[in-house]
N, C-alpha and C positions, 0 to 999 in steps of 0.2 A: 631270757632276753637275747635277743639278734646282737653278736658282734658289731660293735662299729669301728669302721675302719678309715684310715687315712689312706690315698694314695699319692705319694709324691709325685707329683710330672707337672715338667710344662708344658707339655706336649699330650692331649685327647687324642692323639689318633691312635693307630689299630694296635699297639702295645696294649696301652691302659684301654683301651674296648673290651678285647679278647677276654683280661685281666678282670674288669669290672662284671664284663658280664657270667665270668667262673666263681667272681664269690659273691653275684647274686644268686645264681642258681641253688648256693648254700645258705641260702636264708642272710647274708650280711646285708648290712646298710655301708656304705662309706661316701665318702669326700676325697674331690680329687683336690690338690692343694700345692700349691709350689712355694715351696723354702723361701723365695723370697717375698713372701706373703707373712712368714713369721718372723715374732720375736718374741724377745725377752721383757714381763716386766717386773723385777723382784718388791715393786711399792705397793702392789695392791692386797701384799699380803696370802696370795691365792700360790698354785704350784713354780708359780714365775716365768712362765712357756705360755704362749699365745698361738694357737694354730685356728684357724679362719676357720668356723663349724663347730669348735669343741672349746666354746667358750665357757661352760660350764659342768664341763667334767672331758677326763683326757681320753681318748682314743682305745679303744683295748690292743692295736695291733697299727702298725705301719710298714705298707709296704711301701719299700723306697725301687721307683721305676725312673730316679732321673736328676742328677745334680744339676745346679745350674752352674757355666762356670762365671767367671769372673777374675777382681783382684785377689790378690791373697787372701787381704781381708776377709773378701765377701765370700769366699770359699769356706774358710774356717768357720766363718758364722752359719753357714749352711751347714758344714758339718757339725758344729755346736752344739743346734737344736735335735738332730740326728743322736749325738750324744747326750743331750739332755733328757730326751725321750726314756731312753735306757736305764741311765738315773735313778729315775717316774717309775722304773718296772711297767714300761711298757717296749711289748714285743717290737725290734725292728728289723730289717728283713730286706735286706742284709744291713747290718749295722755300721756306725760310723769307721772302727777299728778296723772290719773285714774291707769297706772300700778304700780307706786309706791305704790298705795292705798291696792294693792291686792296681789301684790307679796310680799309684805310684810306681814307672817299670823297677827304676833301681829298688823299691823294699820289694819288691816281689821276684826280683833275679837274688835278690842277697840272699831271702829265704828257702826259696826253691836251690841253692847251691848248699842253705846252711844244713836242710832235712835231704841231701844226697841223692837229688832230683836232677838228670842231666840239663842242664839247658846252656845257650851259649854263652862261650867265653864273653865277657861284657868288662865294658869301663865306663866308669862314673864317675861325674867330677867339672870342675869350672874353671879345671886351667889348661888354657887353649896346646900348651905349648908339650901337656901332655897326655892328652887329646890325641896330636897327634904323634909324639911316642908311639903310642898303640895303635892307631893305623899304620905306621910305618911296619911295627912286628909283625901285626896280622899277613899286611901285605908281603912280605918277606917271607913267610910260611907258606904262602899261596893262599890266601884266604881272603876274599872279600869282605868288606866291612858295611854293615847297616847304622846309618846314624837316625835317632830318632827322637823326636818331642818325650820328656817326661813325662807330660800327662799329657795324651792324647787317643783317640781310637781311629776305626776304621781307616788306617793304612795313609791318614793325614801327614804331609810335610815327613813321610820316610825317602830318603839318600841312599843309594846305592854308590859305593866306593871301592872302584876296581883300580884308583890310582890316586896321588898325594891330591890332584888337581881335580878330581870330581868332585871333591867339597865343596859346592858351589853357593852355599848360604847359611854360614854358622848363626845368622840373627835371628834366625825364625825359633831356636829354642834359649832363649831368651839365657845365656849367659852359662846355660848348664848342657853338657854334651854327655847322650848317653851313646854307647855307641856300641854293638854287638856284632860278633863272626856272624858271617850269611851264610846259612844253613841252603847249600844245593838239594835239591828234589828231583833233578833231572835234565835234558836238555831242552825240554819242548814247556816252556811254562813254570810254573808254580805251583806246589799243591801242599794242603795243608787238610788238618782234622780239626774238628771243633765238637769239643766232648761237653754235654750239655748233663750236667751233675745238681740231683735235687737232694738233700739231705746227703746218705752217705753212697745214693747210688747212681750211674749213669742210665739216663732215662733214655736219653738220645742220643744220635751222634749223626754226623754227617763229613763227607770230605769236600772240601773247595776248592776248584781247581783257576788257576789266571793263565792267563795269553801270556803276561809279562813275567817280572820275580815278584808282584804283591797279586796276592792268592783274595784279597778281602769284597767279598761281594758289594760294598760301597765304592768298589775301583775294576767293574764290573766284571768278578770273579764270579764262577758258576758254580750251583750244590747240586750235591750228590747223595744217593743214601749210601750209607756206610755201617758196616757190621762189625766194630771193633773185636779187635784179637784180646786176648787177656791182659798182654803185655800192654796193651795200649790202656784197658780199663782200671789194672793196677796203678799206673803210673798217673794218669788222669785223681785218680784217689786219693793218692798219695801227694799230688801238686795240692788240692785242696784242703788237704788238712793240713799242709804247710801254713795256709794264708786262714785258716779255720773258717771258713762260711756258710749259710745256710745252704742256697744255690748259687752258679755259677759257669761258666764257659770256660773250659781250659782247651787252651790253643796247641797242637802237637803238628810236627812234622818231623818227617824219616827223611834222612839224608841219605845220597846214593850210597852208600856204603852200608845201608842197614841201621843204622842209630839214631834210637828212638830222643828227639827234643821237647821239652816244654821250654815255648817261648813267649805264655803270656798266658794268665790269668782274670777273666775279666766277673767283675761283682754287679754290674745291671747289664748283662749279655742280651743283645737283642735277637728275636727268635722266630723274625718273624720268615728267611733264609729255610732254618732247619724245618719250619712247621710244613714250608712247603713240599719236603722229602720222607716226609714220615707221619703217618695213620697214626700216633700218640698226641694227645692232644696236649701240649705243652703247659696251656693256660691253668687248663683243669687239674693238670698235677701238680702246679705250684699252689694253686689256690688251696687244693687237699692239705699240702704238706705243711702248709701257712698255719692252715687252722688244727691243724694235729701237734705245731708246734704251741699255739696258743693255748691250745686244750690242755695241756701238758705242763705248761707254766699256769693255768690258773686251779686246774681240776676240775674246769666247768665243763659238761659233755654239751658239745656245739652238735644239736640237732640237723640234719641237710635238708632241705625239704625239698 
């Protein structure tokens, strides 16, 4: 019997296309479905998870392509079902744990410093007053400071701080300031690596480069192909099994002095940037590796057709 499969997203465009059309080409069925479509009912007696499609028996695999955010609340509860899934012994991909790990910056700087992964000097924390303690030191060392949203991507509401008075709106991260050393890459620009890791290997890679100091092609940074060094592919490996996940994006830049950073981790990496720089077909080898994990957990051999 053909896998069925859930895709989480709120979003049909060319992610989840790419994505649906690689694990139909393997014989799957799926549903695309957004978390906030589900819930909980524990009265009916049945597994107590409600996912729109799979009212009668649960999922064999979920790939998660897209939280929604919201309040607290509604975030938990989105990751709840994510964890519930898991529970159920049903594959998720990546799971609620692995994206906590990484949407989160502070658990993912705490980890990557805990497994002796460079990345930057960083402080965490909700008191203003020492907050700016650590920009004062930084700046005192000669070091610029990046302030930035807890949970946030694509290069959204980041602060560049070359002095006490560039802080120019602590309300946008609602009460919690994370704030890290700004990793120099040169004089002209910005440039960063984006190592694109599927199980335990790097599939792809690419460098991006900005006009300004944010490198992020949604702040319209440019890609590059890129042939990582070893030093680069070890550590990229090594970030990942800090935060343990299936696939993922690990973020690197070399500062002019030669020293290798990881300064971010990301657990729904969008790809569609690298796909443009590189003959590997991105879709296709996550959808492989999806179902070679699945196959794996159930012992069922999933036919391709």
């Amino acid at each position: 019997m053909a896998p069925r499969l859930v895709i989480f997203t709120d979003d049909v465009g060319w992610h989840a296309t790419v994505l649906s059309d690689a694990f139909h080409n393997r014989g799957c069925t799926y549903t695309h479905v957004s978390l906030t479509d589900c819930h909980f009912d524990i009265e009916t007696g049945k597994n107590g998870l409600h996912i729109p499609g799979f009212e009668d028996t649960l999922p064999n695999g979920a790939f998660v392509r897209g939280v929604p955010g919201g309040s607290l609340e509604a975030v938990i509860f989105y990751l709840d079902v994510l964890h519930a899934l898991r529970e159920l012994n049903v594959l998720v991909y990546n799971d609620a744990c692995a994206i906590e790990r990484s949407v989160d910056k502070a658990m993912t700087s705490f980890l990557l410093s805990r497994a002796g992964i460079a990345t930057p000097p960083t402080w965490v924390g909700n008191d203003v007053h020492q907050a700016y303690a650590f920009i004062r030191r930084q700046l005192m060392l000669g070091h610029k400071v990046v302030a930035k949203p807890l949970f946030g991507s694509q290069g959204k509401n980041l602060q560049l701080i070359t002095r006490l008075q560039d802080l120019a709106d602590f309300s946008v991260y609602n009460g919690v300031y994370y704030l890290q050393r700004f990793v120099p890459t040169g004089a002209t620009g910005s440039r960063d690596w984006r190592l694109f890791i599927i199980g335990k290997q790097v599939f792809a890679a690419m460098q991006r480069k900005g006009s300004d100091w944010i490198s992020n092609v949604a702040n319209g940074g440019k890609c590059y192909p890129a042939v990582p060094s070893r030093k680069f592919i070890d550590t990229a490996k090594r970030a990942m099994l800090a935060v343990n996940m299936h696939y993922g994006g690990v973020d690197l830049m070399l500062d002019t002095e030669g020293k290798l950073w990881v300064t971010e981790i990301n657990s729904i990496p969008a790809w569609k940037g690298l796909q443009s720089v590189t003959r590997a077909n991105v879709a296709e080898r996550l959808a492989e590796h999806f179902l070679s994990c699945l196959q794996a957990r159930s012992g069922v051999n999933i036919a391709h057709s």
